[in-house]
C-alpha positions in Angstrom: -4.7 -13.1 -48.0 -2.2 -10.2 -46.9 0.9 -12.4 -46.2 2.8 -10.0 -44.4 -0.2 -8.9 -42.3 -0.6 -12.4 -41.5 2.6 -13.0 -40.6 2.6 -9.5 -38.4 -0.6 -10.8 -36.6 0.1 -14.1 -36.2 3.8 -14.5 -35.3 3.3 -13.4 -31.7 1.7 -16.6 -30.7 3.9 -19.0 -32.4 6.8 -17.3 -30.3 5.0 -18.2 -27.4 3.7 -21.6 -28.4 7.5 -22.1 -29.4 8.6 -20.5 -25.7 6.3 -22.9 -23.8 7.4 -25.8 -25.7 11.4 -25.2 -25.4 10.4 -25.6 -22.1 8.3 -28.7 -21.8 11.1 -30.3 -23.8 13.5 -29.4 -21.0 11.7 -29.7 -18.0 8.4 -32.0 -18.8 4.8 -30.2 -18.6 5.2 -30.0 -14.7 7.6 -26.6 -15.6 4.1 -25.5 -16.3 1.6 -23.7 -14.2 -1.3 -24.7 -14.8 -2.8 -21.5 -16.5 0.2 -22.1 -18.7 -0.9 -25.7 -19.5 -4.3 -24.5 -20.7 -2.2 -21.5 -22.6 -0.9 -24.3 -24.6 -3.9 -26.2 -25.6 -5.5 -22.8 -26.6 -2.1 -22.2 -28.6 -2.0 -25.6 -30.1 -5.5 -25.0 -31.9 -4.9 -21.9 -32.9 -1.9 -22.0 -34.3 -3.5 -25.6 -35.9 -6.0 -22.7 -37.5 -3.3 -20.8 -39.0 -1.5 -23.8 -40.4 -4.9 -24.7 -42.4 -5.0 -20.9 -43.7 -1.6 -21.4 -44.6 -2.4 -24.5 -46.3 -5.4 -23.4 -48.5 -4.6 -19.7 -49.0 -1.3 -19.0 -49.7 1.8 -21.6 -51.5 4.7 -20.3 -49.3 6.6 -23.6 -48.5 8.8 -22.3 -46.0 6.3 -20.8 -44.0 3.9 -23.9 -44.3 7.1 -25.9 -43.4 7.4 -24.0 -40.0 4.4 -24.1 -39.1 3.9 -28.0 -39.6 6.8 -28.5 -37.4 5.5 -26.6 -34.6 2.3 -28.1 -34.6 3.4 -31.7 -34.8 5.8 -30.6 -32.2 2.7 -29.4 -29.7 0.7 -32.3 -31.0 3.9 -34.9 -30.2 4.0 -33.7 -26.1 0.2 -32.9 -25.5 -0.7 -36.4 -27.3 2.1 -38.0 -25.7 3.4 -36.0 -22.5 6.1 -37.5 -20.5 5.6 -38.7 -17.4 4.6 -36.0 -14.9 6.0 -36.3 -11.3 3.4 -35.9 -8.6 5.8 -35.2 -6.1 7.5 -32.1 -7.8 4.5 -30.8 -9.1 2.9 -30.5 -5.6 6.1 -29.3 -4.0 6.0 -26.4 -7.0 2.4 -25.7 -5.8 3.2 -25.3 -2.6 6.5 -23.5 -2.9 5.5 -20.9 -5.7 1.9 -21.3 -7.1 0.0 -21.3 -3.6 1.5 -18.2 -2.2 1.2 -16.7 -5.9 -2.2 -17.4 -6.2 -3.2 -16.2 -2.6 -1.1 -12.7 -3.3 -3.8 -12.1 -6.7 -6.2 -12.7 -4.6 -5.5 -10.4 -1.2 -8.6 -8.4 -1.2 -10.8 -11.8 -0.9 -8.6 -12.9 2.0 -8.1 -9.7 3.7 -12.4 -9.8 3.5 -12.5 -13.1 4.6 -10.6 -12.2 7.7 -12.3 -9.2 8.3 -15.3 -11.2 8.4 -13.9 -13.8 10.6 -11.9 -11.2 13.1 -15.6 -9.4 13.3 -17.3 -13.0 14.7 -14.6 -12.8 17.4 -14.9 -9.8 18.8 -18.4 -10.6 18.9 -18.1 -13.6 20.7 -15.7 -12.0 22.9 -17.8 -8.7 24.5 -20.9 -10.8 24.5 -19.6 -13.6 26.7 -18.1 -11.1 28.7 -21.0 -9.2 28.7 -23.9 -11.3 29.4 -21.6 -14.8 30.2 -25.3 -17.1 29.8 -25.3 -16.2 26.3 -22.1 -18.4 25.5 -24.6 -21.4 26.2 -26.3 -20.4 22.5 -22.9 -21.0 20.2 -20.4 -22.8 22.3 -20.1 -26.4 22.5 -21.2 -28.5 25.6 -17.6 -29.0 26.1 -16.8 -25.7 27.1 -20.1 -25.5 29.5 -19.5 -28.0 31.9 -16.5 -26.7 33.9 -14.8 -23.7 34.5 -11.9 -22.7 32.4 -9.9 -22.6 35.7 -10.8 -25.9 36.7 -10.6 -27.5 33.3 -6.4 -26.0 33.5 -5.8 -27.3 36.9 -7.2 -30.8 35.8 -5.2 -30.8 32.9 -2.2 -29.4 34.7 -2.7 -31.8 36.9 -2.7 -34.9 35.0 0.6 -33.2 33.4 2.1 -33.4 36.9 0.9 -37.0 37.4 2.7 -38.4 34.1 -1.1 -38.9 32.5 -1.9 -37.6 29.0 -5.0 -36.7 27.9 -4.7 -38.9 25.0 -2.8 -42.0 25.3 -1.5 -44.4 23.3 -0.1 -43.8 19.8 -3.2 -45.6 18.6 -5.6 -42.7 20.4 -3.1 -40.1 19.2 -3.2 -40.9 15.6 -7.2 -40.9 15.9 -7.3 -37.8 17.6 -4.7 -36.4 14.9 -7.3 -37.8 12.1 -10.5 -36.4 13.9 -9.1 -32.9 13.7 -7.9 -32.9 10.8 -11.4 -34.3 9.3 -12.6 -31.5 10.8 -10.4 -28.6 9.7 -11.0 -29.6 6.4 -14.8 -29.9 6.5 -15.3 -26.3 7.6 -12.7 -25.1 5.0 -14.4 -27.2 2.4 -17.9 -25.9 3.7 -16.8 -22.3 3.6 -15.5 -23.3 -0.4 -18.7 -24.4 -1.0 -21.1 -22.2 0.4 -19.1 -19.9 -2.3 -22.7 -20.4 -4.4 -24.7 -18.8 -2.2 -23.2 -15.5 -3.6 -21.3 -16.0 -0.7 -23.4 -15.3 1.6 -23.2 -19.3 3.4 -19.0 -18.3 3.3 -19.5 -14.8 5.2 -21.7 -16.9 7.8 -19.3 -19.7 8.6 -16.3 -17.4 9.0 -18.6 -14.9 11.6 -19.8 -17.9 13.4 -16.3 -19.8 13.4 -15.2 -16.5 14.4 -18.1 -16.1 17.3 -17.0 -19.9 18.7 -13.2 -18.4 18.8 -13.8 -15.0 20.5 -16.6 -16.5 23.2 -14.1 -19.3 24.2 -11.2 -16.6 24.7 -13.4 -14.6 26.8 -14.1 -17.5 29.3 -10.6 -18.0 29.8 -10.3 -14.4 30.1 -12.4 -13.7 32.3 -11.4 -16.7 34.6 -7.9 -15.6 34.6 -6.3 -18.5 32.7 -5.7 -16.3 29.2 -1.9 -17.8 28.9 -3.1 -21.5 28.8 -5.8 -20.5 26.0 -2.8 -18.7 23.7 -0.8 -21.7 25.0 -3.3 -24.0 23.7 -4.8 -22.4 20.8 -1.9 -20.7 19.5 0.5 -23.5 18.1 -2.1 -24.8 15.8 -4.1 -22.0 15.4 -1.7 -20.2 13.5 -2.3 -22.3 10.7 -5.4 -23.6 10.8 -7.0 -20.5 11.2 -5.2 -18.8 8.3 -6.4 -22.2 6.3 -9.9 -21.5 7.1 -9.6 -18.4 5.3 -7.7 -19.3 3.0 -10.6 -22.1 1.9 -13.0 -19.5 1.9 -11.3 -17.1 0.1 -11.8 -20.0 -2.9 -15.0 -19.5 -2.0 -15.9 -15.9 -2.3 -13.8 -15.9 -5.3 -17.0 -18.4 -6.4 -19.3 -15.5 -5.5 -17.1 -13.0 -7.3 -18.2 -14.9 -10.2 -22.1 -14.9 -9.9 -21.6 -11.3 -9.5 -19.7 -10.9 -12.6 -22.0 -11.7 -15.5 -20.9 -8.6 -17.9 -17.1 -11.4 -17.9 -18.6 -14.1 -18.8 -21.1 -17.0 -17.9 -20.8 -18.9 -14.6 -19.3 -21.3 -16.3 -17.1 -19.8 -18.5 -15.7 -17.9 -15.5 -15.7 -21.0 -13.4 -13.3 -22.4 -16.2 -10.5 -19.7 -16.2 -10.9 -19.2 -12.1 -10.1 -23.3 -11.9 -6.3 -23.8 -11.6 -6.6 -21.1 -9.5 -9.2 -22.4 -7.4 -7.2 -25.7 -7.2 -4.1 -24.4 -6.5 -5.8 -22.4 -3.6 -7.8 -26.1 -2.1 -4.0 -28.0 -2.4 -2.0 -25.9 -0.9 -4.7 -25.2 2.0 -5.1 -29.1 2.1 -1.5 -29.6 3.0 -1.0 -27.0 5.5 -4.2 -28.4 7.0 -2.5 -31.3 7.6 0.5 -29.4 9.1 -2.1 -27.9 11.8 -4.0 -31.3 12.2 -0.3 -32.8 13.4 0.2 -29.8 15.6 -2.8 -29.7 17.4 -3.2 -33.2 18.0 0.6 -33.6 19.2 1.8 -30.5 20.8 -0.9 -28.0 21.3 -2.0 -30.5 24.2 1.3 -30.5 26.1 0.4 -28.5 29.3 2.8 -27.2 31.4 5.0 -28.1 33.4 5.9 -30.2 30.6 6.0 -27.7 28.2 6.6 -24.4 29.9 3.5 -21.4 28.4 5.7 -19.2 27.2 7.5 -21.7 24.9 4.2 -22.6 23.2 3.6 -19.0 22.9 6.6 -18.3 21.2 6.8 -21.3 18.8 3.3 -19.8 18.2 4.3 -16.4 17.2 7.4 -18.1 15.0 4.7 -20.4 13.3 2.7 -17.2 12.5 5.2 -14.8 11.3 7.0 -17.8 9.2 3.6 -18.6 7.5 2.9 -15.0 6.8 6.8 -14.2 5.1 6.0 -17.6 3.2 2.6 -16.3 2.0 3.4 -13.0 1.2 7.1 -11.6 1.5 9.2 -14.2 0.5 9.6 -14.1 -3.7 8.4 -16.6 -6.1 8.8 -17.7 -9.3 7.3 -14.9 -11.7 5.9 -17.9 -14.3 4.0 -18.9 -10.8 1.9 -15.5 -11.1 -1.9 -16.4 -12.2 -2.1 -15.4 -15.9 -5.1 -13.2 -17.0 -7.1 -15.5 -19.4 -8.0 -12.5 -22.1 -4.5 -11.6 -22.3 -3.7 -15.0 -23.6 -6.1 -14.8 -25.9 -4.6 -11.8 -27.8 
C-alpha cells in the first residue's frame, strides 16, 4: 500500500470526522443537523475501514495511534451520546433547519402553490359564473344562508355580547377540531406524495376550489371585507402550511420519478431529515394557525374593527414570508447533498 497516497486520499475525511466531533464535544449532538448526524455515522465506519487497512497493511505506529483515537473518540459519543435536549433541538428546527430546508426546496413549493392558487381562481369565476355550481364542492355550511345574512347574524350576536363559541371548554374543542383538521389535509397532501403526486396536485386544486368558490359568494354578496376579516388572520399560516406539507409530498414524487439517483428507498433515506424537518416545523406553525382561527379569526366587528384583522393579517403574512425566506440562517442548517459526503 502507497502510504502517502493513502494518507492524501484519506486525510480529508478524518478532518471532517474530527470537525464534527470538536463540535459534539462542545455543544452535544443537537449542534448537529440532522444530515450532519448521518455524516457522522457514515464517517465513523469509514474511517473504522481505514483504521483496519492501517492495521494489517502498513506498521506506522503513529498513524495507527491517530487513527485509534479518533475512532474510539466517534465510537465513545455515538455509543454513548449525551443527553439531547428536546426543547433546543426543536427550537433549532424551527429557527434555522425549517426555513433552510424549505429555501432547497422553492421550486416544489412555488408548484405546489401554483397548483393551489389555480383551484381558486377556479372556484372563484365558476361560482360567479354559474352560482348553482358551488352546491357540487362547497360544504352544506356555506349553502344554507346568504353570506350577507350569515354577517349580520354574526354581527349581530357581536352587538348582543353572544359568541359564537362559548365557554373556554367549547373554545378549546373548537381550537382542537381545527387544528385536527389542518393537519389531516397537510398530512393527506404528504401522503398522497406516492401517487407520483398526482393525489398531492388534487388536494391542493380542490382545497384551492373550496377557497376561491367561498370568496366569490361573499363577493358577490357584497360582504368581501368580513371574508379577508375572517379568513385572513389564520389563513396566512395555515394556508402557507398546507403547502408546505405538500411540498414533502411532491418531493416523494420527485423520487419515483428519479430512478437513474437511486432506488425508492435509497432516495427515501437521504430525502428523510429533510422530510422531517419539513412535517415539524409545519406541525408547529399548524398549531400557531389552529390558536388563531379558533380565538381571533371569529371576533366580528364591532368588537374587533375589519380593518384591524386585515392588517394583523397582512403583518402575519409578510412576517411568515421574511422568516421563511429573507431572514439568514445558520449556514450548517443548509441540507447537505448526500454524494458530496460521500467523497
Amino acid at each position: 500500500m502507497d502510504l502517502n497516497q493513502f494518507l492524501t486520499e484519506r486525510r480529508p475525511r478524518w478532518q471532517r470526522l474530527t470537525a464534527l466531533l470538536d463540535r459534539v464535544d462542545r455543544r452535544g449532538l443537537d449542534a448537529l443537523s440532522p444530515d450532519e448526524t448521518e455524516e457522522l455515522f457514515a464517517l465513523y465506519r469509514l474511517v473504522s475501514s481505514d483504521l483496519n487497512l492501517v492495521q494489517t497493511r502498513t506498521g506506522n505506529p503513529t498513524l495507527l495511534e491517530y487513527l485509534e483515537g479518533l475512532v474510539g473518540r466517534a465510537y465513545a459519543n455515538l455509543a454513548l451520546p449525551k443527553r439531547t435536549n428536546v426543547l433546543r433541538a426543536w427550537w433549532d428546527t424551527l429557527r434555522h433547519r425549517f426555513p433552510a430546508a424549505l429555501r432547497a426546496e422553492k421550486g416544489l413549493f412555488l408548484l405546489a402553490a401554483a397548483a393551489m392558487l389555480a383551484g381558486a381562481l377556479f372556484g372563484f369565476v365558476a361560482t360567479l359564473v354559474a352560482p348553482e355550481t358551488a352546491e357540487v364542492f362547497l360544504p352544506p355550511s356555506h349553502l344554507t344562508e346568504s353570506p350577507s345574512q350569515r354577517v349580520a347574524r354574526l354581527e349581530q350576536m357581536e352587538r348582543e355580547g353572544k359568541s359564537r363559541i362559548e365557554g373556554a371548554g367549547s373554545h378549546a374543542a373548537f381550537s382542537s377540531f381545527l387544528f385536527t383538521h389542518n393537519i389531516r389535509v397537510t398530512v393527506l397532501g404528504f401522503a398522497l406524495g406516492f401517487t407520483f403526486g398526482i393525489g398531492t396536485i388534487l388536494i391542493l386544486f380542490y382545497n384551492g376550489v373550496i377557497l376561491g368558490g367561498v370568496a366569490a359568494q361573499y363577493f358577490a354578496d357584497g360582504v368581501m371585507t368580513f371574508f379577508v376579516a375572517w379568513v385572513g388572520p389564520h389563513g396566512s399560516i395555515e394556508l402557507p402550511c398546507i403547502l408546505f406539507g405538500c411540498t414533502a409530498g411532491l418531493m416523494l414524487a420527485r423520487a419515483q420519478f428519479r430512478r437513474d439517483e437511486g432506488s425508492l428507498r435509497v432516495q427515501l433515506r437521504g430525502l428523510r431529515p429533510r422530510l422531517v424537518t419539513l412535517l415539524v416545523g409545519t406541525a408547529s406553525l399548524l398549531v400557531v394557525a389552529g390558536i388563531i382561527e379558533g380565538g381571533f379569526s371569529q371576533i366580528n366587528e364591532p368588537t374587533i374593527p375589519y380593518p384591524l384583522k386585515i392588517a394583523v393579517a397582512a403583518v402575519l403574512f409578510v412576517a411568515l414570508v421574511a422568516y421563511l425566506f429573507f431572514i439568514p440562517v445558520r449556514k450548517d442548517a443548509a441540507p447537505i447533498d448526500r454524494d458530496a459526503r460521500a467523497e
